[in-house]
C-alpha positions as CSV (number, residue, x, y, z in Angstrom):
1,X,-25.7,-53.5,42.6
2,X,-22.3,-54.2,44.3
3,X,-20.4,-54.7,40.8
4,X,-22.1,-51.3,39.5
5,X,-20.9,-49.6,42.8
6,X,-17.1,-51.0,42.9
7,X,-17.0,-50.1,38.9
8,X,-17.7,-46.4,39.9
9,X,-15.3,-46.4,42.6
10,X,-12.6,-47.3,39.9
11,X,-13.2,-45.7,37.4
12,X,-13.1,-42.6,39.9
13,X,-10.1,-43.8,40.9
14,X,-8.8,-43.8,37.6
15,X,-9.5,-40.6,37.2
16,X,-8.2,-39.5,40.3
17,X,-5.6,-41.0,39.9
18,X,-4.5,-39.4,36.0
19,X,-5.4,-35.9,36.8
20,X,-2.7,-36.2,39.8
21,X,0.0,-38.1,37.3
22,X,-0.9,-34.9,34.6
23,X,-0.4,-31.8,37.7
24,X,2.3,-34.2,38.5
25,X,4.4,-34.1,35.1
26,X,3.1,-29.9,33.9
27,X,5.4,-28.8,37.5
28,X,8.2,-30.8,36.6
29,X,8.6,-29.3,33.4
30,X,8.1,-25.9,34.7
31,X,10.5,-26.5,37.8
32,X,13.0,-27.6,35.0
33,X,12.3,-24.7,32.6
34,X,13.1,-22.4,35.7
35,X,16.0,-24.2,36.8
36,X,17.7,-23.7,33.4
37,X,16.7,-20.2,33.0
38,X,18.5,-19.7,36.2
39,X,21.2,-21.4,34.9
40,X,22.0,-19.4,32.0
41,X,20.9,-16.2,34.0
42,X,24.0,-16.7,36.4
43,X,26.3,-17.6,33.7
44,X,28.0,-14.6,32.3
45,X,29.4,-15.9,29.6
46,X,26.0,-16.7,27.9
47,X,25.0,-13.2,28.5
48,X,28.3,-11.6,26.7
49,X,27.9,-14.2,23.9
50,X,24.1,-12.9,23.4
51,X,25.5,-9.0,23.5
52,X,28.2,-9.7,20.9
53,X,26.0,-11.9,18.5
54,X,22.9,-9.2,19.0
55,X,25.3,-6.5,18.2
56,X,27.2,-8.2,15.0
57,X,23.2,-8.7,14.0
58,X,21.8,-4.9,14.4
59,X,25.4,-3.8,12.3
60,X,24.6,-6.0,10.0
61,X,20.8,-5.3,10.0
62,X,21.8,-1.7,10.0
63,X,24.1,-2.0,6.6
64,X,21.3,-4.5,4.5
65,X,18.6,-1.7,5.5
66,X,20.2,1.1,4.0
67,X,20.5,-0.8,1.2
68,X,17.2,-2.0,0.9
69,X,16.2,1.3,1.4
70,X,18.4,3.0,-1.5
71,X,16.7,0.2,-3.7
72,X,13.4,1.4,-2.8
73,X,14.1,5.1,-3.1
74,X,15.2,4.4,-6.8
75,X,12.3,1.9,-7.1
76,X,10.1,5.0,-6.0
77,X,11.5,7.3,-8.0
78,X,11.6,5.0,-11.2
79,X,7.9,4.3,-10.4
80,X,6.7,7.5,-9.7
81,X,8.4,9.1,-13.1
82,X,7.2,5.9,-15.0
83,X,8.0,5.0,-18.7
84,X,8.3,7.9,-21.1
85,X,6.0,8.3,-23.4
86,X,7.2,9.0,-27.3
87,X,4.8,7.0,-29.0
88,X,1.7,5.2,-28.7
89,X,1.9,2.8,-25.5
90,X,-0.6,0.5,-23.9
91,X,-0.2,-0.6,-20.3
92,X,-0.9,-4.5,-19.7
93,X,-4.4,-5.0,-17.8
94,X,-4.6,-3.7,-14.5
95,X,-6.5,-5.8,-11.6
96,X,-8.5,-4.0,-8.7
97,X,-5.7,-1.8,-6.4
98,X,-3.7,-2.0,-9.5
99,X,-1.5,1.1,-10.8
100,X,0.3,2.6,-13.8
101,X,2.5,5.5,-14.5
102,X,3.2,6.9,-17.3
103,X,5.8,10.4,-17.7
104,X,5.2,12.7,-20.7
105,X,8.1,14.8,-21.5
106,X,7.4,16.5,-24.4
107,X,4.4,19.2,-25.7
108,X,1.3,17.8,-27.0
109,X,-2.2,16.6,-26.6
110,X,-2.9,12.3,-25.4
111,X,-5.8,10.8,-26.4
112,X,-6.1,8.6,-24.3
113,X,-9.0,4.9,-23.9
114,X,-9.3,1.4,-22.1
115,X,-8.9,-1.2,-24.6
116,X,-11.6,-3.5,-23.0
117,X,-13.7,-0.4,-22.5
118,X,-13.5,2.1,-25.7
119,X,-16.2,4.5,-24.1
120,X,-13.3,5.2,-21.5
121,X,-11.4,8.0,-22.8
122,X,-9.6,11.4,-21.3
123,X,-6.9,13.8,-22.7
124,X,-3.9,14.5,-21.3
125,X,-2.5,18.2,-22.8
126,X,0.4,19.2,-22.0
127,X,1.4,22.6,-22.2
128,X,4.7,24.5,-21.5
129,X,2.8,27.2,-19.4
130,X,0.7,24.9,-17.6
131,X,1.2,24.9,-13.5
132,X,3.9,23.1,-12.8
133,X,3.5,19.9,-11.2
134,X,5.5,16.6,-10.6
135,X,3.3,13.7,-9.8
136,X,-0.4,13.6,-10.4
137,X,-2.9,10.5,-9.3
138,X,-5.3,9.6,-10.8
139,X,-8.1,6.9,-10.5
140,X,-10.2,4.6,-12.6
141,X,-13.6,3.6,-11.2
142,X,-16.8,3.3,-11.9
143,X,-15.8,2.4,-15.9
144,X,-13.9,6.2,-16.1
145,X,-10.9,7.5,-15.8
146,X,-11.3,10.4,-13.1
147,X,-10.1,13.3,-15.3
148,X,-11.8,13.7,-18.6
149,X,-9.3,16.4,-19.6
150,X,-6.0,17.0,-18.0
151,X,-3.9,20.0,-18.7
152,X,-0.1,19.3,-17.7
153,X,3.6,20.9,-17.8
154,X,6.2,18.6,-19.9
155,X,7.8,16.0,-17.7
156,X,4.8,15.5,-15.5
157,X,4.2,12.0,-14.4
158,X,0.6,10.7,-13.9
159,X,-0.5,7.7,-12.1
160,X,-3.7,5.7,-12.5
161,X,-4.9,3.3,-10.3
162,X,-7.8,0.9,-10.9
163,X,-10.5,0.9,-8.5
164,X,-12.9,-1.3,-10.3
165,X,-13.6,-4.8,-9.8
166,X,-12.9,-4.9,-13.6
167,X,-9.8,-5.4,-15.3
168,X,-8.7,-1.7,-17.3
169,X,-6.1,0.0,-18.9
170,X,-4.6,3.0,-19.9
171,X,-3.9,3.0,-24.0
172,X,-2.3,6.5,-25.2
173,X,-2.1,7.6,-28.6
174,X,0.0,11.1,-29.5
175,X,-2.3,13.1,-31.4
């Protein structure tokens, strides 16, 4: 019973013993963390370095975002008129969240269908005295296009976006 009791003691001991070398070794390293913070705090010249490099950064930050910015303005624009249609086009398959725009410039009626899906189909007619309007959005779900008939002034663009799990496109033919 002895031996059972000493081997409890030590290994209590033990434990003891590594919890107080662990406390031991966490406030060192914060005691050194704060000692250099206080370091650089009182340094000046760390200070104006930061200011000059932060500044060079947010001029340089400012000139690449205006850029990116132009870019994406043009990309918006380009993607919002979308390719012309003049003939019959086809737009690749479009997953879930996917989108298409098409533009049509000139007078005429657009048949248009889903390849996978023939029992899709709209019309798009476009009309010189038709309202005038820009942009129009569209959606695909539920297996149809959300417009069976569209009436539209030349140079409209119109945007569909699938909202089916399943793969669709838009297929236009001039009639």
């Amino acid at each position: 019973m002895g031996k059972l009791l000493n081997r409890s003691w030590v290994t209590y001991f033990i434990v003891i013993a590594m919890i107080a070398f662990l406390t031991a070794c966490g406030t060192d390293e914060l005691e050194d963390k704060e000692m250099k913070n206080t370091e650089k705090a009182d340094s000046g010249e760390e200070m104006e370095k930061n200011e000059e490099k932060n500044g060079e950064d947010t001029a340089k930050k400012d000139d690449s975002s205006s850029d990116e910015k132009k870019e994406k303005d043009d990309m918006s624009q380009k993607e919002m008129n979308g390719e012309e249609v003049s003939g019959e086009v086809a737009s690749p398959l479009l997953k879930e969240g996917e989108t298409v725009t098409y533009s049509f410039p000139d007078e005429g009626e657009y048949k248009i269908h889903c390849d996978p899906h023939p029992v899709m189909k709209m019309t798009v007619i476009v009309k010189q005295d038709a309202p005038s309007t820009k942009h129009v959005e569209l959606d695909i779900a539920d297996y149809e296009y959300s417009e069976k008939e569209l009436v539209v002034a030349p140079g409209t663009s119109i945007t569909w976006t699938n909202r089916d799990l399943a793969e669709h496109n838009v297929h236009i033919v001039v009639k």
